[in-house]
Structures are given as C-alpha cells and as structure tokens.
Phi, psi and omega in degrees: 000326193267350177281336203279334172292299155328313159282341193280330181293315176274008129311275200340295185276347157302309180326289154012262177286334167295303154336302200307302169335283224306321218255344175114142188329309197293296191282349194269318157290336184306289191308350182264312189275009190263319187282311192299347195273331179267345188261299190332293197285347181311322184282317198242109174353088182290339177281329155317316194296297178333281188310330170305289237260352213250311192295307153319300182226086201284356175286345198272151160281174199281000158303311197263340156327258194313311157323326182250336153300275176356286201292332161300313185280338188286311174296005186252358142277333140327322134333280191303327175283339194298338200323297177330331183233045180262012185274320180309294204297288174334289186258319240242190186263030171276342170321320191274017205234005157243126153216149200251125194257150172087013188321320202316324174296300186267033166285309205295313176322302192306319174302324216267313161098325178236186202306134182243201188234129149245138190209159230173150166233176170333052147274189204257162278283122220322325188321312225281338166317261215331305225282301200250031159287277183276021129320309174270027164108001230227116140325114180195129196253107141241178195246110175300163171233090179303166175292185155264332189292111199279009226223296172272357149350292209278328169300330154235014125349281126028251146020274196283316191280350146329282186250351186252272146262126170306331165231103198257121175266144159306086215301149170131193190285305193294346183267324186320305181332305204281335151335304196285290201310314190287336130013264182297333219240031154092002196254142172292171172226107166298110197242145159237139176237037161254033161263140169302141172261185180232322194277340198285175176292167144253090202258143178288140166190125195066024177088014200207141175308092193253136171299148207198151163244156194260035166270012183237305171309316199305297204270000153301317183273338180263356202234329188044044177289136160312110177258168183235089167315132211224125174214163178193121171249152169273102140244020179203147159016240197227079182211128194220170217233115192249141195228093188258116190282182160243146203328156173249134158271070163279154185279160204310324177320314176300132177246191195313317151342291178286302170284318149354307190285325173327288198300315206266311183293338179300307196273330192280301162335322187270312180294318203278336189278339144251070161301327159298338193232047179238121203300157173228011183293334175285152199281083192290292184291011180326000000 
C-alpha cells in the first residue's frame, strides 16, 4: 500500500514540475502556493503546527495564528515550484532576484582557505543558501534528510547535487564521520539545525526544552571552528534578500552546552523576525 502511495506521489509531482517548466516561475508559484495553502493542511498535523506556534509565540491570538499558517503554506508552495527552477537561480538570470548582504565575509572564507560551520534552519527559501555558498567558491559538504519516498528521492537527490551542493551527505552516524573527514580535508560544512535530533542535546529554544544537535559545538571544540550564521527572506514574489552574519568565535571557556543554547537564541531571532517563513510543520518539541 505504501509503495503504491509512493508512485502515486511521484507521477504526481513529475505531472508538476512539468506544468510548472511550460507555464512559467510567476504563474507556476501563484498556483503552488494556492494548492499548498488549501491541500498543505490535509497532509500535516494542524495541532502540531498550533502548538509550535502556541510554544513560540505564547501571546499571540488565534487570529494572528492562522495568519502565519496560511502565509507558510503558501510560501512553502512556492518553494516546491522554484525546485523546477533552480538551475535559473544559480546560472540563469534568476541569480539577480538574490540579493546579498555581507558577500564580502564569504569572499574572505574563501580567500582565507579555511573551513567554517555554517548554520541556519528551514526558511523560505531554504535551498537557495547552500546553492549560493558554493556559488562563490566555498568548498562545501551538506547534511540532507533523504525523502521516504525511494522512487522520488533519486529525482531530487539529482536535483540538489546539481544545482545546490555537489556533496550532499546522508543525515545519520555514518554521515557525521564523513562531515569530519572533508572537515579536516578542508571542506566548510552546512548544517540546519532547527530540526528535532535523536543524537542531540537538550537545549532551551523558545523558553522550552528541545532536543538540538551538537554538532556544530562538536567542530568548535575540537577544532575552534568559526561559526557563520546564514539567513534568507522573500520579499517580494520569488525575490529574496540572502544574510550572511558574521563569524563567531567562540571562546575556549565555552562549553557544548552554551554553544548550542547560542546557536538556538541565534537562531530563534531569525524565526521571530519572519515567522510566516519558517516551517512549523516538524513535531520541534516532541
């Protein structure tokens, strides 16, 4: 039954990105962010999304709730059509619809030869950071979720080492190793870290305990690695405003703990300042 969902899903979504190619970016997102605003909740716990946002933002009314669910899903069909066009964004001329504040920072990475930690969560849209990391020249290894769907996997597997990073690691024990080994061998690493872990800590975020993962504190201490916080917004149609902070140093006194808990208020900043463009569909707070 569930492979027979799993093909039904990937027809579906080839079905998709083709409409999407034919009729064009403009019209191909309106219509996405139309389905995901109206489809979006049928698939995804709405008492998870609530409660995320009840945990966050424990003042808001139930007004200003459904307003910022709303605005997620849409923006998060909007996501699913750029997929199509993400090749645009990188080489073509959709490249002029990101602008960037701070380049400057990953010139000097670049100049600089060596590796930093970058880290960042789920906005909108999330893709296009890695995608314009190694754009500039920055050697970089990131960490992936494969879908379940084994049948559309390999299609945006495909996809992403293409046009976003070329070394896409495989989330798990086994990826962490290989993080470490291209590390040492000089490569930065892209991490998001606003997902519940299994390996992880427990860290406060949002006043509430979260499971965090500490792998980014991990190549601080062994390493006295740089981290570089990373943010991106939509602020117009499919135009987006990309934010390269500046590094951090932390000192030897820290420990895994305190950067963790850093890193999650760091990160917690960036959700409050768009909130409509952060998913809330994961169970963060399990």
């Amino acid at each position: 039954m569930r492979k027979f969902k799993y093909i039904i899903q990937f027809i579906l979504i080839v079905l998709l990105f083709f409409i999407y190619r034919l009729i064009g970016l403009k019209l191909a997102t309106f219509l996405s962010s139309l389905m995901f605003m109206y489809l979006g909740p049928l698939f995804k716990s709405k008492m998870v999304i609530k409660n995320n946002l009840s945990i966050a933002f424990p003042n808001i009314s139930n007004f200003k709730k459904t307003e910022i669910i709303k605005k997620m899903w849409s923006n998060y069909g909007k996501i699913f059509a750029e997929y199509i066009y993400i090749g645009k964004f990188r080489y073509g001329s959709f490249s002029k619809k990101i602008k960037v504040e701070n380049q400057d920072i990953l010139n000097k990475i670049k100049k600089d030869a060596s590796p930093v930690i970058f880290v960042s969560g789920h906005f909108d849209n999330f893709e296009l950071m890695a995608m314009h990391i190694e754009k500039s020249g920055i050697n970089l290894s990131v960490i992936y979720r494969p879908l379940n769907n084994k049948f559309l996997n390999p299609l945006m597997e495909k996809i992403r080492k293409r046009f976003i990073c070329k070394n896409q690691i495989e989330k798990g024990s086994s990826g962490t190793r290989k993080l470490l080994k291209q590390f040492k061998q000089g490569n930065s690493i892209a991490l998001m870290i606003d997902q519940r872990v299994s390996e992880g800590i427990s860290a406060s975020f949002f006043s509430k305990k979260a499971l965090t993962t500490t792998i980014p504190a991990q190549f601080v201490k062994k390493f006295k690695a740089k981290v570089v916080p990373i943010h991106i917004e939509r602020v117009n149609g499919n135009n987006f405003n990309l934010k390269i902070h500046h590094p951090i140093n932390f000192s030897e006194k820290e420990t895994i703990e305190s950067i963790t808990l850093n890193l999650n208020q760091i990160l917690e900043k960036m959700i409050i300042k768009n909130p409509d463009q952060w998913i809330w569909t994961h169970n963060r707070w399990k």
